[in-house]
Structures are given as C-alpha cells and as structure tokens.
N, C-alpha and C positions, 0 to 999 in steps of 0.2 A: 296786603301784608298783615294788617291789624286780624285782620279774618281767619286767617290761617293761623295765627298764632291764640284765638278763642279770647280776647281779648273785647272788655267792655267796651271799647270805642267802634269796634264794630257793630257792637247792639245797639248804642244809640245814636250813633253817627257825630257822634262829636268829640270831640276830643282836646283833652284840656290836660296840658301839661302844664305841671307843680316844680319839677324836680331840676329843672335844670332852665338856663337864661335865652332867653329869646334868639339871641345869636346863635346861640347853641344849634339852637331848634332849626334855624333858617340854614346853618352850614350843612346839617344833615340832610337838609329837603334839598339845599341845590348839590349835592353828593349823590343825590340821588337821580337828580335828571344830568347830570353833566360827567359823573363817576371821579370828578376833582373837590379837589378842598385847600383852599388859600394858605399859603403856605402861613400868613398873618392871622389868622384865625388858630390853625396849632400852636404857634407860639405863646396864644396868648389864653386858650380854653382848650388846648390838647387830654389835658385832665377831664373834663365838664362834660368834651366831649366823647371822649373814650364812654364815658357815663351812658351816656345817653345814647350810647353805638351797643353799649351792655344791655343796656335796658330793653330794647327792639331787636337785639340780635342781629347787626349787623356788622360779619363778622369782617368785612374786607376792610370798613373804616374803622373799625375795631384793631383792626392789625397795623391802620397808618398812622394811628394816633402811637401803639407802642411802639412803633419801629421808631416816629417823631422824639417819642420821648428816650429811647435808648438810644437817639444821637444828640441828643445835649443835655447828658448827664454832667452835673460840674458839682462842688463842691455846695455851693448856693441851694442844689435842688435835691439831692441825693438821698435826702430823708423826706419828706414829700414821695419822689419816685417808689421808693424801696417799702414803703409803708401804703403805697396805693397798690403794687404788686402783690405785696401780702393779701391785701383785702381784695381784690381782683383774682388773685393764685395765679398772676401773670410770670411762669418760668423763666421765659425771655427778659421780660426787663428784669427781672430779680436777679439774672446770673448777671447780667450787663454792672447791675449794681455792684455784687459781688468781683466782678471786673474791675471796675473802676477802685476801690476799695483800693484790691491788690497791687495795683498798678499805680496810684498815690498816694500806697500807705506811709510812707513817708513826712510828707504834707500836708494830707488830709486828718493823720491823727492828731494832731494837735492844733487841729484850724478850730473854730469857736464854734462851725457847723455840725460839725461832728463833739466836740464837748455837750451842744446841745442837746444833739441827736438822744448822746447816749444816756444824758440824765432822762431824758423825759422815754427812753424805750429801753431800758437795760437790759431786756428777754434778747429781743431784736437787736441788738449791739453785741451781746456774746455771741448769737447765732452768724452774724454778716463774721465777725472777728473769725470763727472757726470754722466756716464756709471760705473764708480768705485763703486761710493757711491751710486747708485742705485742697484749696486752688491750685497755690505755689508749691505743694509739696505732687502734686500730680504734672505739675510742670517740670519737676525736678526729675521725677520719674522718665516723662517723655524723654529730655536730654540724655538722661543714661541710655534710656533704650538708643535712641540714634546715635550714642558715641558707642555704644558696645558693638553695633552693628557697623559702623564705619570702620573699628578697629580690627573688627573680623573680617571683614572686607576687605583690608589693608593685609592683613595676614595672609587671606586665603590666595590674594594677588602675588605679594611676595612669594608664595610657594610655589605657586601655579603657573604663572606666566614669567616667560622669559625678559628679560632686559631688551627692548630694542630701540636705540636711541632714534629711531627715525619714527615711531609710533605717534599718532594724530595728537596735538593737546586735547583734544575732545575727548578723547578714548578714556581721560582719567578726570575722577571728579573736578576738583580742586587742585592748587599748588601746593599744599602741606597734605595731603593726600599723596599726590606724586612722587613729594620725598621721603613719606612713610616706605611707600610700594618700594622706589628705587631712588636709594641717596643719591641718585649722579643726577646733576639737574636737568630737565629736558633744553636742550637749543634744537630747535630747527633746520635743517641743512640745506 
C-alpha cells in the first residue's frame, strides 16, 4: 500500500505515525486483515479514525466511519460532525447534518449546543440555517408535486372510468382517493 501510494515509508521501511493514537492505528491494521471494526472503537475514535482512513486512503473504512457518524447525530455532537464534514467536503454527513437541523429545528434552536455552535461559527450557522429552509422548501415542493398528481389522477379517474361498485379495493389507491374518484363508499358484496 505505502508503495503504491510513493510514500516515504516505503523508502525507508519504517514507519512512524505522529498524527493519530495508537488505537487508532491498531483498529485500522486489524480492518485490514479481518475487513471489521468494533463497533466500540467507532463510538469512541470514529473521528480520529476517519483521519487516519483519509490519510492512507482507505476508502471503505472511510465510508464506515461516515455512515457511523450520520447515524448518531444528536444535538451533543452536531457541531463537531458538521464542521469535520466541512473540513473533510464529506456531502453525505453534511446533508445528514442539514437533516437533522430540519427535522429538530424546533428543539435544537434554542438548545445551548446550537447557541454555541453559532457563536463560535456564524459563516457556518447562516449557511446550515439556509441550507435548512431550502431543505423544507424542496420538501414542500415534493408534496405539491404528489398532491397535484394524485388530484389529477382522481379527476382523470372520475372522467374516465365508470362506477362499479363491485371493483377490487386494491384497484384504487387509498380510501379518501376512492371517495374523491366515486362519493358512494365501496362495500364488498
């Protein structure tokens, strides 16, 4: 690996890491013969070691470490995560970020995590704010599309097909569906 990548540890055979902690080092090496990684080691250096998966380029624990870290985003860690994505240009946890955001802006703005956040990163605090609400305004959008389309789908039923009160429940999406299409409620016969 060191060889391929033209790296001094392959010229002098030895190799001496600075930049990250021993555990670190040892989860990578046995990642490496076993293709696992304790799931108590991510909890506890999923950061450190994402690092150290940067550093050497390997991209698959590279990927376990973010996927680790975009499932336990909480308010405790959300500024850490969202400012390691920056510095990484990690898309996936950044949006996960901007997720979560949306999804406990509520709660989260005025929790003391987020007061901190945004004093000590104000750039990064408008940009998550307006990445948010361009979140939920794209959410909003979806909704239209699928209610415009359901409702034209209700219409084009009502024009199109005849009333048969013996027609499968299956045949039609939903029950407020069925009553758009045809006021008379379906029973079964």
């Amino acid at each position: 690996m060191f060889e391929q990548m033209g790296m001094t540890e392959a010229q002098n055979g030895k190799i001496k890491i600075v930049d990250t902690s021993p555990e670190c080092f040892k989860a990578m090496l046995e990642y490496f013969y076993s293709g696992e990684i304790d799931e108590k080691t991510l909890e506890t250096h999923s950061k450190d070691l994402f690092a150290i998966a940067h550093k050497y380029q390997v991209k698959q624990l590279m990927d376990i470490c973010e996927d680790y870290m975009i499932s336990t985003i909480a308010a405790q860690n959300f500024g850490q995560f969202f400012l390691f994505a920056e510095l990484y240009r990690l898309s996936k946890l950044e949006r996960a970020c901007v997720n979560f955001l949306s999804a406990n802006k509520q709660s989260f703005l005025v929790s003391k995590e987020w007061k901190e956040f945004k004093s000590l990163n104000k750039d990064f605090a408008i940009r998550l704010l307006e990445s948010s609400a361009l979140n939920e305004e794209k959410h909003i959008e979806e909704k239209k599309v699928v209610n415009t389309f359901v409702c034209s789908d209700c219409e084009w039923r009502r024009n199109h097909l005849p009333y048969c009160p013996t027609a499968p429940a299956y045949a039609l999406p939903h029950s407020r569906t069925q009553q758009q299409v045809h006021p008379y409620p379906y029973s079964p016969t």
